[in-house]
C-alpha positions in Angstrom: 95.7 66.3 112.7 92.9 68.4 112.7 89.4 68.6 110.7 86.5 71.1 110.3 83.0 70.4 110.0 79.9 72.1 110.0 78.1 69.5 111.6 79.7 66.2 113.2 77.4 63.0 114.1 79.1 60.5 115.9 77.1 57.2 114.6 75.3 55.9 111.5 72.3 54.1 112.1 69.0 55.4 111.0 69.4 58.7 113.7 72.0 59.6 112.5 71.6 59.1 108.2 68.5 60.8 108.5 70.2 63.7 110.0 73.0 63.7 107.9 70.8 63.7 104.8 68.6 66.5 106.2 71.4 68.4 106.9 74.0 68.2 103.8 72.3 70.3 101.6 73.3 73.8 103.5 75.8 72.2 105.5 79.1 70.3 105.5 79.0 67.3 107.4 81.2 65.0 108.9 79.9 61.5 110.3 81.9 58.7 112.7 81.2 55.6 112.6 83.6 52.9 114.4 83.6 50.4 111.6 81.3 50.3 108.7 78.9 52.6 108.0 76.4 49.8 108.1 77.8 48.0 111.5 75.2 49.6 113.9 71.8 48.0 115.4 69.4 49.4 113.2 70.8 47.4 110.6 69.7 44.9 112.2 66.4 45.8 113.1 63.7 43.3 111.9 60.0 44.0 113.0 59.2 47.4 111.5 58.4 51.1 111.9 55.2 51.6 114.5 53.3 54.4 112.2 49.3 55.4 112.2 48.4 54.7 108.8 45.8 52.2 108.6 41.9 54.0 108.0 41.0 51.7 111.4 44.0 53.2 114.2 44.5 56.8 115.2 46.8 58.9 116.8 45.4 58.1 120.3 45.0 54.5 120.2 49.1 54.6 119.1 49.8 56.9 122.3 47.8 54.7 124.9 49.6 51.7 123.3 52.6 53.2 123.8 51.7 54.5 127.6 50.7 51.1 128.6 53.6 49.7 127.7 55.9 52.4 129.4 54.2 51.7 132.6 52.7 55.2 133.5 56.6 56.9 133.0 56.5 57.6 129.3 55.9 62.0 128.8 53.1 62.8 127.3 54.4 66.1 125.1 57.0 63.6 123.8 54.6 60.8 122.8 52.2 62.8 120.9 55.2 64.9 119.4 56.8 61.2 118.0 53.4 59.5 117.1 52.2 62.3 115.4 55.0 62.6 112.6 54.7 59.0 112.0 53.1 59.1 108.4 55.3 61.9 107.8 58.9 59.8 108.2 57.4 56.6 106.7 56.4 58.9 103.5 59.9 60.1 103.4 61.4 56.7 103.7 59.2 55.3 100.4 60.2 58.7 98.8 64.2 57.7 99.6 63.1 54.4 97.6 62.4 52.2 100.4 60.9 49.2 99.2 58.2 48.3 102.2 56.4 45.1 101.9 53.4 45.9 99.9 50.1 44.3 100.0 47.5 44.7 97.4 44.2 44.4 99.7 45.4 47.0 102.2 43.9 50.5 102.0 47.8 52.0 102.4 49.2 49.3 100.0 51.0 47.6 102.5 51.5 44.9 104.7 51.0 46.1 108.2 51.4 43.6 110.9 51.3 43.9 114.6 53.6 43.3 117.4 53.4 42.7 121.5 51.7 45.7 122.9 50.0 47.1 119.9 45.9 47.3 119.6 46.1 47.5 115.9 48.0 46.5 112.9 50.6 49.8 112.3 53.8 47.9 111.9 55.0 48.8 108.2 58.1 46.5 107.4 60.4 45.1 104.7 59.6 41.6 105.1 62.0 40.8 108.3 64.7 42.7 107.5 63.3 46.5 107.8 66.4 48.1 109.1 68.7 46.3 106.5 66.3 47.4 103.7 66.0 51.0 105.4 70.1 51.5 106.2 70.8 50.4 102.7 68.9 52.4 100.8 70.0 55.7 103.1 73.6 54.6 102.6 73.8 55.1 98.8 72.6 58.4 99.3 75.1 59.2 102.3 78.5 58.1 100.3 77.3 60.0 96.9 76.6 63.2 98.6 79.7 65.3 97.9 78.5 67.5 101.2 79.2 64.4 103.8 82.3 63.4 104.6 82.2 59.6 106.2 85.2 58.4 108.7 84.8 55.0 108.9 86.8 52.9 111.3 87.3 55.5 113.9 86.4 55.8 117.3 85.1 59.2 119.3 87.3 60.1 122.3 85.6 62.3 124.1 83.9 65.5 123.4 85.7 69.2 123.3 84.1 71.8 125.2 84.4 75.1 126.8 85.0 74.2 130.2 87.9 72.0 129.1 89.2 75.2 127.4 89.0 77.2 130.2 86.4 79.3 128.5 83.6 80.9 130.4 80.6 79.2 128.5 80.7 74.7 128.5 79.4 74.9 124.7 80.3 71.8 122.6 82.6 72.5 119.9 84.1 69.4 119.1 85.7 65.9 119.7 89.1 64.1 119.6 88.5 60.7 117.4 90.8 57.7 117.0 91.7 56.8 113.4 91.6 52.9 114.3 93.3 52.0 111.3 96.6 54.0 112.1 96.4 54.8 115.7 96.1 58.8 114.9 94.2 61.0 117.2 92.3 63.4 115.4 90.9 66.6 116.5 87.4 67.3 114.9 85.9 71.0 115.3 82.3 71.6 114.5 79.6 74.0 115.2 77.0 71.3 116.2 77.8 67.4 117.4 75.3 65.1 117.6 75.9 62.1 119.2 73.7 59.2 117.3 75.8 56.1 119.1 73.2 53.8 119.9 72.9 51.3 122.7 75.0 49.4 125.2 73.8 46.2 124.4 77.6 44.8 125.0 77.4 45.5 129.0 75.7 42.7 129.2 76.7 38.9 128.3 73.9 38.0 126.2 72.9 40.8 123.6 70.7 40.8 120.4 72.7 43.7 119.4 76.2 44.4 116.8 79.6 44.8 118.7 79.2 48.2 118.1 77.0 49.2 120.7 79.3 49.6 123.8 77.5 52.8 125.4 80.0 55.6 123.6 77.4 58.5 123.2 76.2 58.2 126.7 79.0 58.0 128.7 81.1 60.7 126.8 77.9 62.9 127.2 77.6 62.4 130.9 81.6 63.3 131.3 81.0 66.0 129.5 78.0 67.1 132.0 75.1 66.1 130.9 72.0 64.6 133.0 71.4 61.1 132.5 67.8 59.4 133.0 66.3 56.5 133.5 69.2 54.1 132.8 67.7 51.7 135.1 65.3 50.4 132.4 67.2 47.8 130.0 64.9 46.7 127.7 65.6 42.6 127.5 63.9 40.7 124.1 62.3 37.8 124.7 63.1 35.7 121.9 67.0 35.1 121.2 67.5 32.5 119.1 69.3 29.8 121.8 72.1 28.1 119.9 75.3 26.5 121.4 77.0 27.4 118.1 75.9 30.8 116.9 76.2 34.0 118.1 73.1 35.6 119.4 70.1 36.0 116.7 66.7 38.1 117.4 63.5 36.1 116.4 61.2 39.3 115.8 58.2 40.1 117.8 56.5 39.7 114.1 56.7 36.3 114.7 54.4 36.2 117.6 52.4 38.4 116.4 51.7 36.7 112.8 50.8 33.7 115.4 53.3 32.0 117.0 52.9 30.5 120.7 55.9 30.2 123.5 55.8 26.8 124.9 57.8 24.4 126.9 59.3 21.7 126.2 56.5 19.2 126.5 54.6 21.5 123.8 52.6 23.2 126.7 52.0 26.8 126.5 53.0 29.1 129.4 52.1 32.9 128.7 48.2 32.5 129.4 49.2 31.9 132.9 51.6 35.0 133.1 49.5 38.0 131.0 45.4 37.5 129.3 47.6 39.4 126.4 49.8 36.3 126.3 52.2 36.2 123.6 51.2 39.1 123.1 51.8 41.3 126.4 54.6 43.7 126.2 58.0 43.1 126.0 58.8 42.9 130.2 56.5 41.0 131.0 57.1 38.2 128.2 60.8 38.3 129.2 60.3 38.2 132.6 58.1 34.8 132.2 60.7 33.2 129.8 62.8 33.9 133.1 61.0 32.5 135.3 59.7 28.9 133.9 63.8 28.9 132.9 64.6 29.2 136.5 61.8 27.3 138.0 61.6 23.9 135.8 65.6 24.6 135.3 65.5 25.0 131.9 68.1 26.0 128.8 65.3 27.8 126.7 61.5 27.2 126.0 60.6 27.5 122.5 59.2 29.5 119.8 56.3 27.6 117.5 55.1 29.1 114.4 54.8 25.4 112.6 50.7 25.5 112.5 51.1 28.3 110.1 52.0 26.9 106.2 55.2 26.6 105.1 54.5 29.4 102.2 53.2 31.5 105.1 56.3 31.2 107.2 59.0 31.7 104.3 56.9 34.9 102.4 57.0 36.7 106.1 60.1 35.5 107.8 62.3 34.9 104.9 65.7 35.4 106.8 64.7 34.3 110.2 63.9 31.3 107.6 67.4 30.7 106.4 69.4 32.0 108.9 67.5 28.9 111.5 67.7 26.4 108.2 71.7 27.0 108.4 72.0 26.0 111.7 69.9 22.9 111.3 66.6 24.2 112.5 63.4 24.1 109.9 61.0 26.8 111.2 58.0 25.4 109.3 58.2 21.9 111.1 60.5 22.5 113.7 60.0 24.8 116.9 63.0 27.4 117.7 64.9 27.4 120.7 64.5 30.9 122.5 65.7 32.9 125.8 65.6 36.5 126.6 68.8 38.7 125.8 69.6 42.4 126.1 67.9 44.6 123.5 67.7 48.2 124.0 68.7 51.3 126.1 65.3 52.6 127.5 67.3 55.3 129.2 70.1 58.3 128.2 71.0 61.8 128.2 68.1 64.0 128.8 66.9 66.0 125.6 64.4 68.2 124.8 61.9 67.5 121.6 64.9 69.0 119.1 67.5 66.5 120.4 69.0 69.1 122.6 71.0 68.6 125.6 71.7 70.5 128.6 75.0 71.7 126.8 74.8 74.2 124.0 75.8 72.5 120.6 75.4 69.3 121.8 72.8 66.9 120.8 71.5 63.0 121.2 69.3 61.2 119.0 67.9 57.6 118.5 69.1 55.2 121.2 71.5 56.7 123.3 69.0 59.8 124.0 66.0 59.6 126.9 63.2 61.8 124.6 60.2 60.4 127.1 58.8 58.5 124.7 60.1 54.9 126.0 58.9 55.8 129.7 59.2 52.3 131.5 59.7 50.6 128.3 59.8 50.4 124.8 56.9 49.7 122.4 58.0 47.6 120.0 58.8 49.2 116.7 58.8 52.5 118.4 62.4 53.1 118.2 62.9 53.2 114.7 60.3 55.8 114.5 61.7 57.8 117.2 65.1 58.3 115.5 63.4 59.5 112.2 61.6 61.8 114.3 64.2 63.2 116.2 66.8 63.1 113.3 64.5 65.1 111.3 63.8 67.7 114.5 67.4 68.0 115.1 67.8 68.9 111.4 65.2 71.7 111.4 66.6 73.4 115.0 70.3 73.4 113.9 69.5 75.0 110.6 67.5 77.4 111.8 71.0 78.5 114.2 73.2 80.9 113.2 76.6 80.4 112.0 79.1 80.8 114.6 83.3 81.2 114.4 84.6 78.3 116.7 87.9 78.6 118.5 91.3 76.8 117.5 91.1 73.5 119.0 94.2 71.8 120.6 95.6 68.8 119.1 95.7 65.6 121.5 98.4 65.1 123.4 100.1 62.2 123.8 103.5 63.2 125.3 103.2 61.1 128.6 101.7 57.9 127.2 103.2 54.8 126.1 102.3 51.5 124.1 100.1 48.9 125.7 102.6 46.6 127.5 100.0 43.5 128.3 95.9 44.3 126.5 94.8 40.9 127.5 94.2 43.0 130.7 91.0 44.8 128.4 89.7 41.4 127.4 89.7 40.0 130.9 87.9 43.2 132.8 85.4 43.2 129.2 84.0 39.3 130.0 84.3 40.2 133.8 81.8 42.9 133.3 79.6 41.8 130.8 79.3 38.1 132.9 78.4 40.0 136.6 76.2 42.7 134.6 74.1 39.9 133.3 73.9 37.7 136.9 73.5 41.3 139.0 71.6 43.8 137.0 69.6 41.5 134.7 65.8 40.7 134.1 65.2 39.9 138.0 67.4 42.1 140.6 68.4 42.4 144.2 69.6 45.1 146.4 72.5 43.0 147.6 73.2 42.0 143.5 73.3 45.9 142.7 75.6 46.0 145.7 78.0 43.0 144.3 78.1 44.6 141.2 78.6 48.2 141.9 81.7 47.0 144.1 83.1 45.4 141.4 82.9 48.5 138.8 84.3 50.7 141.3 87.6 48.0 141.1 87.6 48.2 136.9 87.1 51.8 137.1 90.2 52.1 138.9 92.1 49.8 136.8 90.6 51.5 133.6 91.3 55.3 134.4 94.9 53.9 135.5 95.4 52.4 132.2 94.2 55.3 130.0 96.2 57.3 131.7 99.4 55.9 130.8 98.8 54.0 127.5 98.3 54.9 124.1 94.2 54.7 123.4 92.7 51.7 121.5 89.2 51.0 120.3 89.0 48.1 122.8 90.4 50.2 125.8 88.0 53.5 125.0 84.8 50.8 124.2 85.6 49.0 127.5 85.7 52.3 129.3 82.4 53.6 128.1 81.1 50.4 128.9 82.0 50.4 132.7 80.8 54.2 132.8 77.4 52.8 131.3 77.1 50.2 133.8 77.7 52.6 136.5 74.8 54.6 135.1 72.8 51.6 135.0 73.7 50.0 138.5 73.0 53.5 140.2 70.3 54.4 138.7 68.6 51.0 139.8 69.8 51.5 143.0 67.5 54.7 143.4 64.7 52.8 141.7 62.6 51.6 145.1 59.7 49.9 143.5 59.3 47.7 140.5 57.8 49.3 137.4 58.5 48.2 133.3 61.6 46.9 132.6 63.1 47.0 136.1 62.2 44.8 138.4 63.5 44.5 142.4 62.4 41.5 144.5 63.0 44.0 147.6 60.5 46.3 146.0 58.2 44.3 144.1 55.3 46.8 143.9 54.7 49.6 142.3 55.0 53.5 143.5 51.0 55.1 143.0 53.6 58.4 141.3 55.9 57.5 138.3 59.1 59.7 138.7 62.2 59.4 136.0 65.7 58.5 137.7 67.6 61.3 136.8 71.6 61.9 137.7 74.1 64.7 137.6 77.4 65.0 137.4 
């Protein structure tokens, strides 16, 4: 079954709605998503978008900021080119009807706060529930526009493109998608595809983020040819909410930075002795000191404390983390929360330039699942947000400005030689393999002879994976778990290369840091 689109973006968090919005008035446009349209991580965002708009920060304080934190890797072109359209997407946001927390006695009319890693107040937010608020509002927009066409619950395949046509030129003009719901392969041609997949949070055992984020974009880019960078730098949160019961829940960076202190379990506080920024230090080195008074005094979690703050306080700002604690028995305003680090974000991806561009012609990345330069080392917190506004809306302006071009008949998928799944328990097994060695291996702390253990052991599902899609039908578990392995492949190997410690990724083999920062970049 075939489908025609202008445009086709593969994903729909914020990357990818702003696009589509940008784009629907001159073009049709068809966007994937593999369940809901809200089921990706920036729904779940909490802190904020990182924007200059107070009369006290500038443009140059929110680029060092940003440096410091990426550890000397983050480009300087891209940083200025993000920071300086930050007022610019956060106006467009409250012009979509985006109802950011207002104060009264701030000079922009509202609340700012600050996060780890930031010299000023430039946080703007929707109490603690930003990308909820944000995703929302964008949504009504995206199913009322008679020029979008939205596939829910269906998966992208893999990417059409010239070379697998035989043609002479490797331009992208298309995908094959899975129709979850009936098991259809569709074949989806398009002038443009943007791949807006997000993370590949679910490589790894412990996650802050949806199910959803399993690595798609980058791994159907790479086997597609494109250059992948800096995979090597997994950004992991600090604060997870640590519950025998629950499923993983991020305890925003807001909190700390509204006030509250990390702490052991005898009420002593730790971070002094690890950062003079303490709680307030970027996001590695906080994680990596949760790590190692965990390992050291053999500990389940340390804890979060926010309780000298007033109980008005603490609801007013943190309303959800408020009731989401209070229904698992845990009273934020008298009771510390239980806290470890988890994996958070995709620092690296498939190279762009600053319109989203990849290395093959009608292909493009945005928001998590793209390396821009802006992340460098490691992400700024609240920087991520703004970087898929940013690029949604480049990627916008430099496909409209293309001409229109006639795209080739596409072939339909062929599924001649397959046959039904005879045992799938074989997908859950190799997923909780992967996700459990990914997280002992390749986590906060590594090891030449851990990268080693782990790369041995993706080689062995890789072998059992490309022998299963080969001769059974596709499922969204079987394609997820595939892209997952070819992420962690990225990921091992491009630590591998990685001979010193800087940011996110640190090696007890190379524990200092190279006097050059140089990106990891592979190639096909």
């Amino acid at each position: 079954m075939a489908h025609r689109f202008d445009i086709l973006i593969i994903g729909s968090g914020l990357a990818g709605l702003t696009l589509a919005l940008h784009l629907a008035e001159k073009r049709s446009v068809g966007l994937v998503t593999k369940k809901q349209l809200l089921d990706g991580a920036s729904n779940w965002a909490q802190g904020g978008i990182a924007a200059v708009l107070a009369g006290d920060d500038t443009t140059e304080s929110h680029v060092r900021d940003t440096q410091i934190a990426g550890a000397g890797l983050c480009d300087e072109q891209a940083t200025r080119f993000v920071i300086e359209r930050g007022r610019e997407c956060v106006e467009w946001l409250i012009g979509q009807g985006v109802p950011f927390t207002p104060d009264a006695a701030s000079v922009t009319g509202y609340h700012l706060t600050t996060e780890g890693g930031h010299s000023h107040r430039r946080v703007i937010h929707v109490d603690d529930a930003t990308g909820h608020a944000v995703q929302t509002t964008l949504e009504s927009k995206i199913r009322s526009h008679p020029n979008i066409t939205l596939l829910e619950q269906h998966n992208a395949i893999d990417l059409i493109t010239g070379a697998k046509l035989g043609l002479a030129d490797n331009r992208c003009y298309g995908c094959y998608v899975l129709d979850s719901s009936s098991g259809r392969v569709l074949t989806v041609a398009a002038q443009h595809v943007i791949l807006a997949t997000g993370g590949a949070g679910k490589v790894y055992l412990y996650t802050t983020n949806p199910d959803t984020s399993t690595g798609d974009g980058v791994a159907m880019g790479w086997r597609a040819g494109c250059r992948v960078a800096n995979m090597e730098f997994v950004q992991f949160h600090p604060t997870c909410l640590y519950h025998a019961h629950a499923k993983p829940f991020l305890i925003s960076e807001a909190v700390r930075g509204e006030g509250g202190l990390l702490i052991l379990p005898d009420g002593k506080r730790f971070m002094p002795d690890h950062d003079e920024r303490a709680e307030l230090a970027p996001r590695d080195i906080v994680a990596r000191a949760i790590d190692f008074e965990m390992k050291k005094r053999g500990l389940d979690c340390v804890y979060l404390d926010i309780t000298h703050k007033s109980a008005d306080f603490i609801k007013q700002h943190f309303p959800n983390i408020y009731i989401h604690c209070k229904d698992l028995g845990i009273d934020i305003t008298r009771q510390r929360i239980p806290v470890v680090p988890a994996e958070h974000y995709t620092c690296g991806g498939l190279m762009t330039d600053l319109h989203g561009r990849t290395d093959i012609p009608g292909l493009y990345a945005i928001g998590e699942s793209a390396h821009t330069g802006l992340h460098g080392a490691n992400r700024l917190a609240s920087n991520s947000l703004l970087e898929c506004l940013v690029f949604g809306m480049a990627a916008a302006r430099d496909i409209l400005e293309k001409p229109v071009l006639t795209s080739p008949t596409l072939p339909e998928w062929d599924e001649s030689r397959v046959t039904d799944a005879d045992e799938e328990i074989v997908i859950a097994h190799n997923w909780d393999e992967l996700r459990r060695f990914m997280w002992d291996y390749v986590g906060i702390v590594r090891t030449n002879k851990r990268l080693e253990r782990a790369l041995h052991r993706i080689k062995l599902l890789q072998d059992e994976i490309i022998d299963y899609y080969r001769n059974f039908r596709v499922s969204s578990d079987l394609l997820e778990l595939r892209n997952l392995v070819q992420t962690a492949d990225l990921i091992v190997r491009s630590a591998q290369l990685r001979r010193e410690s800087r940011g996110l990724h640190f090696s007890r083999d190379y524990p200092g840091m190279l006097p050059e920062a140089r990106h990891t970049v592979l190639v096909r």
